[in-house]
N, C-alpha and C positions, 0 to 999 in steps of 0.2 A: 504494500500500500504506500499509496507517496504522500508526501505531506503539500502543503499548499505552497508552501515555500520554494519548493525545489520545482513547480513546474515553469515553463518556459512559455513567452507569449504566444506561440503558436499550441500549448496545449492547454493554457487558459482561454481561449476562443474556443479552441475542440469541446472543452468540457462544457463553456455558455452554450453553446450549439445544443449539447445531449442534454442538458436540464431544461433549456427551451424546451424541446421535445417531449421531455418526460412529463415535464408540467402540461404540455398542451395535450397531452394525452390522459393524464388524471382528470382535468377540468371536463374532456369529450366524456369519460365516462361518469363526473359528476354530473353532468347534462342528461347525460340517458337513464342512470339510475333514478333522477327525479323528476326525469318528465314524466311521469302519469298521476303523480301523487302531486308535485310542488311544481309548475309549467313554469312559475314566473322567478324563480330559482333557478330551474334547470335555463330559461334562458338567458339570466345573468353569466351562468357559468360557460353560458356557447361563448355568450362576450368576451369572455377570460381568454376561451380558449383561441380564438381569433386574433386576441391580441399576442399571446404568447406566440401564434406561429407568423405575427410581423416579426416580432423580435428575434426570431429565429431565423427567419428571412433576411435580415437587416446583417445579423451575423455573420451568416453564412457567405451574402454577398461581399462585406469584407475580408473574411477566411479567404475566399481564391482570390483574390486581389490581391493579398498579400501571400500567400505559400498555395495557394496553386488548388489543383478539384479533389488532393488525396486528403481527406480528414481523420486522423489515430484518434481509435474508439479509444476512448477515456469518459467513464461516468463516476457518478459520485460514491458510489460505494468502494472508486480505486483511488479516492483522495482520504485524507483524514480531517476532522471538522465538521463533515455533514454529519444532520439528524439523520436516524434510522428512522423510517415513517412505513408504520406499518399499512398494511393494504388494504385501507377502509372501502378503496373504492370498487371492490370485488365484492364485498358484504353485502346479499341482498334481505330485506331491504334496508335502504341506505339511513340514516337518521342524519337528520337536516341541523341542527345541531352539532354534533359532533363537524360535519363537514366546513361548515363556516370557520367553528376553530382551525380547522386543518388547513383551509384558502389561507389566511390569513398567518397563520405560521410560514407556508411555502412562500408567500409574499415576501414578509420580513426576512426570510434566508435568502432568498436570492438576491434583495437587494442588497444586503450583507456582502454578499459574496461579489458583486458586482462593484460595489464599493473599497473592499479589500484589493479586486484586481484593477482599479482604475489607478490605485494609488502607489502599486507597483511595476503599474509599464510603461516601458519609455517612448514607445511609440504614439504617435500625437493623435494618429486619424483611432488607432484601436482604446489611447485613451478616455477621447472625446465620445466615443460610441459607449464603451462602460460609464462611462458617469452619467450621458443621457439613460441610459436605462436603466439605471440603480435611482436616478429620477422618477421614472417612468412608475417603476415597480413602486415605490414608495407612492405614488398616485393608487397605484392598487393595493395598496394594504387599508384606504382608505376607501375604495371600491368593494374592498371585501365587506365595509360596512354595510355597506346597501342592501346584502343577504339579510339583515335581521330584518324583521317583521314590518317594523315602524316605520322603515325606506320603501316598502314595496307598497302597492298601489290597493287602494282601500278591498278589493274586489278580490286581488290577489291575494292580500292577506286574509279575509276573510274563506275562502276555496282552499289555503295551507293550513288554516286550524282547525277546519273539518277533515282535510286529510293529517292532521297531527293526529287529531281525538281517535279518528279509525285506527289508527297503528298504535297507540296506546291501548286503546280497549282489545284489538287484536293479541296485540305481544304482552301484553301485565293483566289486564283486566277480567278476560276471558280465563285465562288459565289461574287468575289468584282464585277469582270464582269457584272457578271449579270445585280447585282444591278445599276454599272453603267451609263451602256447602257441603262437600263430604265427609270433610272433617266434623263438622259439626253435627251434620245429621249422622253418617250410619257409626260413628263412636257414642250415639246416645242412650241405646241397645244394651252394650258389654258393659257399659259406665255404671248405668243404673240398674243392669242386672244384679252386678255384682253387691252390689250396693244393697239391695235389702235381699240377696241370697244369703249376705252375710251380716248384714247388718254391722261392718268393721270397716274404718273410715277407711284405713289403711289397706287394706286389700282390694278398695274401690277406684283407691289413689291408683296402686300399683297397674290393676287390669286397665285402668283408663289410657294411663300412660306407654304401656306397651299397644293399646289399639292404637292412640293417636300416631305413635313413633315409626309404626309397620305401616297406618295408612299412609302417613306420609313419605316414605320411603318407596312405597308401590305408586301410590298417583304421581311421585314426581317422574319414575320410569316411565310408567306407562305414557308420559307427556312429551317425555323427550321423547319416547321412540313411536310416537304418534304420527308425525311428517316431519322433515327438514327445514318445511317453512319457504324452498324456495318457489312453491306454486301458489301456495294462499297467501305468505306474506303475514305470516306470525311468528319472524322474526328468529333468532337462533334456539335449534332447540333442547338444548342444555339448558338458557337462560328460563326458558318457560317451562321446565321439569323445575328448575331449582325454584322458583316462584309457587308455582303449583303443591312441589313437597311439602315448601313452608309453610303455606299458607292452610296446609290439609292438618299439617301437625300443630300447628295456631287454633285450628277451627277447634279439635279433639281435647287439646289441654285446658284450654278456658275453660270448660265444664268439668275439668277435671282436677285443677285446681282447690275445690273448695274443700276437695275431703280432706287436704291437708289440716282440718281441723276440724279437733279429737271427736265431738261432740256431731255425733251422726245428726243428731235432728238438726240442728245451726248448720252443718256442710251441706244436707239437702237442700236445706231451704235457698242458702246462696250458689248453689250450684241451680235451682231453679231461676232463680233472677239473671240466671248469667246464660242460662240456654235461651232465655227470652229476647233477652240483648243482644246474643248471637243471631237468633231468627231476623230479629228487625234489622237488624246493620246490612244482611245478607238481603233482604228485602230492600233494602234502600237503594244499594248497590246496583241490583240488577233495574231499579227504577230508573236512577242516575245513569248510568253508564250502557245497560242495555236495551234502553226507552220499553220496558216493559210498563202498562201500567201499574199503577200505586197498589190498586185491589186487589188485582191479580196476581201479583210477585206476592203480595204477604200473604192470600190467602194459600196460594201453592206451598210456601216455603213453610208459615208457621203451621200448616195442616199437614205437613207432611215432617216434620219435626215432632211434632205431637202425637201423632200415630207410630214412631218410630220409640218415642220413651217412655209411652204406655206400654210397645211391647218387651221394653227394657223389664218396668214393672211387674209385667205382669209373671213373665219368666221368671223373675227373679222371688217371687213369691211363691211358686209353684212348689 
């Protein structure tokens, strides 16, 4: 690997040349990845890339002017100094967020770098070109601001935070749900079986939390290995088994919590308060988030909750 120091004017044009390029080809595919979700995003970033392949252009025409049409591959991973930037723009699908930070990071390094090499070369025409574009780029790090919400056009914004809401409910909301809902409903069974089979706070603790810990463990599997996400666009699916686990072993422990104290009749009663609270939030959720209506989400969830810890009950008295 060479350091910055050691390379020579004809292979710091080489390298502006392959980071033009590079960039112009991340921006092409920040365009693609967000044109169906984010249009007036994806076409700030065509703008990016257009502009990066002037610059590139402008380069190159200097390059054979001065050393001729052969150009030595040299890119950034063969110099030292450059960030390692991982490959967000392969990630489908893309989060609009993250990308902005990333524009604007690639801005500020290249005009870095374009700055560093103006002030090391003694040539006047290829100094004069690095500094106009370590100008330039610095107009674009300012550019990159426009991607946030409050620069884009009332209409635009508004069509990007409907497609934000879909891929949040898609990638977090659906699968926290999930988990849940079945955390909470079918660990109400074994919780309060146990519970008056034995009427011992402690053994109601224990069975609750080994249901919660296995459901959790299985619905976060079953989540990841559900799809990959790259046809529906529910995002990575690791992220949404590990969401969905949590969120299953959350549902199951809140009711299972209260036997932690001694006193069987006090732990039922607040583990009753605490199943109720689970129903509602879980109704609220699916209201919020999944436009179900109000009626209908509680009367599903809390009827189906309630038939679920009667047959706890009732098992467990048998």
């Amino acid at each position: 690997m060479r350091t910055f120091e050691s390379l020579s004017e004809r292979e710091i044009l080489a390298l502006a040349i392959s980071l033009e390029e590079e960039d112009e080809r991340i921006y092409a595919d920040f365009a693609e990845g967000l044109r169906q979700d984010f249009p007036a995003s994806a076409a700030l970033f065509e703008g990016m890339r257009e502009e990066e392949a002037t610059h590139r252009h402008r380069l190159f025409e200097l390059y054979r002017s001065k050393f001729g049409e052969h150009i030595p591959l040299i890119r950034r991973q063969d110099v030292k100094g450059f960030v390692n930037r991982p490959a967000i723009w392969l990630l489908r699908p893309l989060r609009l967020e993250r990308i902005r930070n990333e524009a604007s990071t690639m801005e500020a390094e290249t005009r870095r770098f374009y700055e560093r090499s103006a002030a090391r070369t003694q040539d006047a025409s290829i100094r004069q070109l690095l500094y106009d574009l370590a100008q330039e780029e610095r107009s674009h790090e300012h550019r990159a601001e426009e991607l946030e919400r409050d620069k884009l056009p009332q209409d635009a914004m508004e069509q990007e935070e409907q497609a934000n809401r879909r891929l949040f409910v898609l990638q977090i909301v659906q699968p926290g749900l999930a988990g849940l809902m079945d955390g909470s409903v079918s660990t109400l069974a074994p919780v309060f079986a146990a519970a008056f089979a034995t009427h011992n706070t402690h053994t109601a603790f224990a069975v609750g939390l080994a249901a919660s810990l296995g459901a959790g463990i299985s619905m976060g599997f079953a989540e990841a290995l559900s799809d990959d996400g790259s046809l529906t666009g529910r995002g990575h699916p690791w992220v949404r088994g590990l969401i969905c686990g949590l969120m299953t072993a959350l549902g199951g422990i809140g009711h299972t919590l209260p036997f932690l104290i001694p006193s069987f009749q006090m732990a039922f009663t607040v583990a009753v308060v605490v199943v109720l609270a689970e129903l509602l939030a879980i109704s609220w959720i699916r209201h919020r988030y999944m436009e179900s209506p109000w009626l209908s989400a509680t009367l599903q969830v809390v009827l189906g909750g309630i038939l679920v810890f009667l047959a706890g009950v009732v098992i467990g008295e048998s």
